[in-house]
C-alpha positions in Angstrom: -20.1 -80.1 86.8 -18.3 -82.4 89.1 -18.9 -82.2 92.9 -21.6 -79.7 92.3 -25.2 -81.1 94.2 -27.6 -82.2 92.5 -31.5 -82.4 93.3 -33.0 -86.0 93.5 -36.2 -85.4 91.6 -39.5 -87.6 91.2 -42.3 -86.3 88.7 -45.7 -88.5 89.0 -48.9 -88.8 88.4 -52.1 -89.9 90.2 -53.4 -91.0 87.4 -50.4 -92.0 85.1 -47.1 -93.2 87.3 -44.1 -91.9 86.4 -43.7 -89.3 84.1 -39.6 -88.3 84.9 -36.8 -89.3 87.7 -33.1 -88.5 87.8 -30.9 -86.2 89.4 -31.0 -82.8 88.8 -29.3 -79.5 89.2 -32.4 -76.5 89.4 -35.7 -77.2 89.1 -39.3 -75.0 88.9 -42.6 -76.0 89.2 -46.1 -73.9 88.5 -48.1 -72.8 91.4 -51.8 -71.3 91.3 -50.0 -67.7 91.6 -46.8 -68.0 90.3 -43.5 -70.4 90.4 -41.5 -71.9 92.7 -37.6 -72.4 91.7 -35.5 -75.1 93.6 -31.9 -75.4 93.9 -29.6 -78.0 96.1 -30.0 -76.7 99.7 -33.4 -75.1 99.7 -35.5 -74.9 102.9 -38.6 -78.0 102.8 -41.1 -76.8 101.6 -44.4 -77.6 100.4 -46.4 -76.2 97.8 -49.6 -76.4 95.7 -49.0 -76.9 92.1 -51.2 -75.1 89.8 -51.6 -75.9 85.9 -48.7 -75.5 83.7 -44.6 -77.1 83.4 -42.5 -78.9 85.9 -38.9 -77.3 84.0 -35.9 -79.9 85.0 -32.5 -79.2 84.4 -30.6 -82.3 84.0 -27.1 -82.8 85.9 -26.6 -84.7 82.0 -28.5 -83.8 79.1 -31.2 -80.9 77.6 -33.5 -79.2 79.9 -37.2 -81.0 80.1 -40.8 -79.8 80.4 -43.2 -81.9 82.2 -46.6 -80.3 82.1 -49.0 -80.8 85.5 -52.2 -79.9 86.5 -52.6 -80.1 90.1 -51.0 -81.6 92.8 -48.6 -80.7 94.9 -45.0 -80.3 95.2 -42.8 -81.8 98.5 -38.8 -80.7 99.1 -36.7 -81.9 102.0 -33.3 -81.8 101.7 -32.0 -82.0 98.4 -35.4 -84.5 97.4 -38.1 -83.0 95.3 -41.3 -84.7 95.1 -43.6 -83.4 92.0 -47.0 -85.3 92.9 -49.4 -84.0 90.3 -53.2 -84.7 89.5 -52.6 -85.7 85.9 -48.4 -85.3 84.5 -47.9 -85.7 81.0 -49.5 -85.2 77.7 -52.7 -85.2 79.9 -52.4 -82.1 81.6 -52.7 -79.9 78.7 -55.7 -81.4 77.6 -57.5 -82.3 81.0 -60.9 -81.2 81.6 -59.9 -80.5 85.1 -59.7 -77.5 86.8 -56.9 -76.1 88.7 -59.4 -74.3 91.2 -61.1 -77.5 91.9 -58.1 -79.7 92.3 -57.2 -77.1 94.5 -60.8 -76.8 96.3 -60.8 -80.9 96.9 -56.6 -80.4 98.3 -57.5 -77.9 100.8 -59.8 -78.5 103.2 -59.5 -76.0 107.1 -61.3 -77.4 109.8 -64.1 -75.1 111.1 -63.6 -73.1 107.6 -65.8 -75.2 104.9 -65.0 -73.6 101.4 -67.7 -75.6 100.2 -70.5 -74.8 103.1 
């Protein structure tokens, strides 16, 4: 709708590029315990994705799926950064695990989850 905001949004992949970009008016992406929805205006924020799909509501067109596995996902401003693992076809049918992408993503000084 015209003079509505719009979310500048970036879907990659670590191992595969791109996988979407363009504006957008709402988008939610999968975290290890639930979802995170993002509208113009939200608070920065940043999460960990967890398996499952990046859903992007076009400011033009039909509403896309992206599936991820891993990751993580960056907004500031009205910029949303989807910075996954694997993005894509790939993500449904990667061997990888969400609890180890997310064991290798968070590491705590002084707290070793892998001592």
């Amino acid at each position: 709708m015209p003079g509505e905001h719009s979310l500048s949004v970036e879907v990659v992949s670590r191992f595969g590029g791109e996988a979407w970009v363009g504006a957008a008016t709402r988008v939610s992406v999968p975290l290890p315990d639930g979802e995170l929805g993002i509208l113009p205006g939200r608070q920065p924020i940043l999460a960990v994705l967890g398996r499952g799909n990046v859903r992007i509501t076009p400011v033009d067109g039909e509403p896309v799926a992206v599936p991820v596995a891993g990751g993580f996902c960056s907004v500031d401003g009205d910029v949303v950064t989807v910075a996954a693992d694997v993005a894509g076809a790939g993500a449904s049918e990667s061997s990888a695990q969400v609890t180890d992408v997310i064991a290798e993503t968070i590491v705590i000084p002084g707290v070793g989850i892998r001592d």
